[in-house]
C-alpha positions, 0 to 999 in steps of 0.5 A, spaced: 649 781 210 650 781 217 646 786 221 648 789 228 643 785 232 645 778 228 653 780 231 651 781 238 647 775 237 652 770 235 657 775 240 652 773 246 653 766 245 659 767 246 661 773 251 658 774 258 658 782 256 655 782 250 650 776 252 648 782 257 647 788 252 644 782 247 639 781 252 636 787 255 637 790 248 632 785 246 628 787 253 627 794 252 624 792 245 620 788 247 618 792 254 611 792 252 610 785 250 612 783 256 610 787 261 604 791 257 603 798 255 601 801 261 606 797 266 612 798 260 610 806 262 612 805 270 619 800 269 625 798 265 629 792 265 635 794 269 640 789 268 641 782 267 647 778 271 648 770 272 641 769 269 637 774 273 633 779 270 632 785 273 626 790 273 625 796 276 619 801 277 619 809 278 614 808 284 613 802 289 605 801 287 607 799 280 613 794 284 608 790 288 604 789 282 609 786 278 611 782 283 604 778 284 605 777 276 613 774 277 611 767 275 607 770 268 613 775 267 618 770 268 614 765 264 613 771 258 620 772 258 623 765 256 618 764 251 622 772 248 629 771 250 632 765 248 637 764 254 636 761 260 632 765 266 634 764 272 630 769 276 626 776 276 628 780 281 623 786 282 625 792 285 623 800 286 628 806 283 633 809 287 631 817 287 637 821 285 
């Protein structure tokens, strides 16, 4: 039986729209692996275009944190998502 996360996979491989829901579907389940619980509190994937992922924070305190741990979040990232990774981009939440 095909499942929804086995039709957005095999549609990722094959479509940049779905390679881009598949992926930070696939991030916000596993925000806590990734990130750590206390973090995944604080900051949320945000979008993935053209191999960079974006992360962004609810306050600059947890943006300045993540960013001296980018080598190991991009490194946590690869070994989760089976996609090329070009970049992290790490950025504060723009307050409505």
């Amino acid at each position: 039986m095909l499942t929804l996360r086995k039709i957005f996979s095999e549609l990722a491989l094959k479509d940049a729209f779905f390679k881009k829901i598949y992926i930070l579907s696939q991030l916000e389940e596993m925000s806590e692996k990734i990130l750590g619980a206390n973090i995944s509190k604080h900051c949320r994937f945000s979008s993935f275009e053209d191999g960079t992922i974006t992360i962004e924070c609810d306050d600059n305190i947890w943006t300045n944190e993540l960013k001296k741990m980018k080598r190991q979040i991009k490194k946590r990232l690869e070994e989760h998502i089976k996609f090329p990774i070009s970049d992290v981009k790490i950025q504060t939440e723009r307050k409505k």
